[in-house]
C-alpha positions as CSV (number, residue, x, y, z in Angstrom):
1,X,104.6,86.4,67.5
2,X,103.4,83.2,69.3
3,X,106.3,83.3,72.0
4,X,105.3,87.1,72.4
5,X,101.5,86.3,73.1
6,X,102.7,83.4,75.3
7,X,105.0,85.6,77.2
8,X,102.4,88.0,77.6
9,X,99.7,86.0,79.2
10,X,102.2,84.3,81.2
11,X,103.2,88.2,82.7
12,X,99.6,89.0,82.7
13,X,98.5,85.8,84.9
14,X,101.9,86.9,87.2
15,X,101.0,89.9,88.1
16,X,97.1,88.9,88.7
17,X,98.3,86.0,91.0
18,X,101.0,88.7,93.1
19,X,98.0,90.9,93.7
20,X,95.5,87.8,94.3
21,X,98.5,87.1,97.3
22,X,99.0,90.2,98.3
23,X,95.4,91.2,99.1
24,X,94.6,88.1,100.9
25,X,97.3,88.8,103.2
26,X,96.6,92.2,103.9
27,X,96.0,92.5,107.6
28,X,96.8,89.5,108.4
29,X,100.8,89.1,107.2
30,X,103.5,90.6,109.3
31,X,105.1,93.6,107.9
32,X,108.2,92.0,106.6
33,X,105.9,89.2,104.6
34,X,103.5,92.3,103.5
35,X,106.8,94.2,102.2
36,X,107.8,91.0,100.5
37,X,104.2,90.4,98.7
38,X,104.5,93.9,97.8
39,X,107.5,93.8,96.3
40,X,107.1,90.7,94.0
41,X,103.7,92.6,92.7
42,X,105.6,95.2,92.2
43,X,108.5,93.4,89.8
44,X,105.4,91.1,88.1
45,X,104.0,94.6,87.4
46,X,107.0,95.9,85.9
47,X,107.6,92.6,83.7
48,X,104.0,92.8,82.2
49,X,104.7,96.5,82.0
50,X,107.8,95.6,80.1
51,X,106.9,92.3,78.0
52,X,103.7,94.7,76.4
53,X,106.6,97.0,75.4
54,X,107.9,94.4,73.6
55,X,104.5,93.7,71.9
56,X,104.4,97.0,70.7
57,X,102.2,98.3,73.2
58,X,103.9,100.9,74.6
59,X,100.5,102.7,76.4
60,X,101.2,101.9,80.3
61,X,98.2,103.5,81.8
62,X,95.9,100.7,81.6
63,X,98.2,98.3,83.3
64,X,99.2,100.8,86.0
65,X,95.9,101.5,86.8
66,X,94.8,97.4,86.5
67,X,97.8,96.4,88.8
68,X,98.7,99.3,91.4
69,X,100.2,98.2,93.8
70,X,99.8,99.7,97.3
71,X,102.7,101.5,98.9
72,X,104.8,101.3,95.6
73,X,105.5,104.5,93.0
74,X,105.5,102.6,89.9
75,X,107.0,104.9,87.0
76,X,108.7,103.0,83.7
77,X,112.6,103.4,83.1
78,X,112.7,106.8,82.2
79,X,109.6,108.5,83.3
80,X,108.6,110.2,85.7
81,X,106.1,109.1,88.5
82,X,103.5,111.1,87.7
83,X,103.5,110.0,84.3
């Protein structure tokens, strides 16, 4: 259960620093370094997403809404993007 937790807060602090990166740079990045920046938010998104599945929290909404990332449809394995 300790690895779990661990795992968590180490997704959870991920996906705070990708966004943290990618808002600073907003503006000011070229579009290739915006569209990378984007991208890793979007994957540290998806492994929080996916490591509180594996905790047994398998309500998404909170971290979709938390972490959106601009430009990106974010929709779980299996579910649609309105979801």
């Amino acid at each position: 259960m300790a690895e779990q937790a661990s795992a968590l807060g180490h997704s959870d602090r991920a996906a705070d620093a990708a966004l943290v990166k990618l808002t600073e740079r907003e503006g000011q990045g070229t579009e290739a370094e915006i569209e990378m920046l984007m991208d890793d938010a979007a994957e540290c998104e998806l492994a929080l997403f996916i490591q509180r599945e594996a905790c047994g929290m398998s309500n998404g909404r909170d971290v979709i809404k938390q972490y959106y990332v601009p430009g990106k449809d974010f929709a779980p394995a299996g579910r649609p993007a309105s979801w």
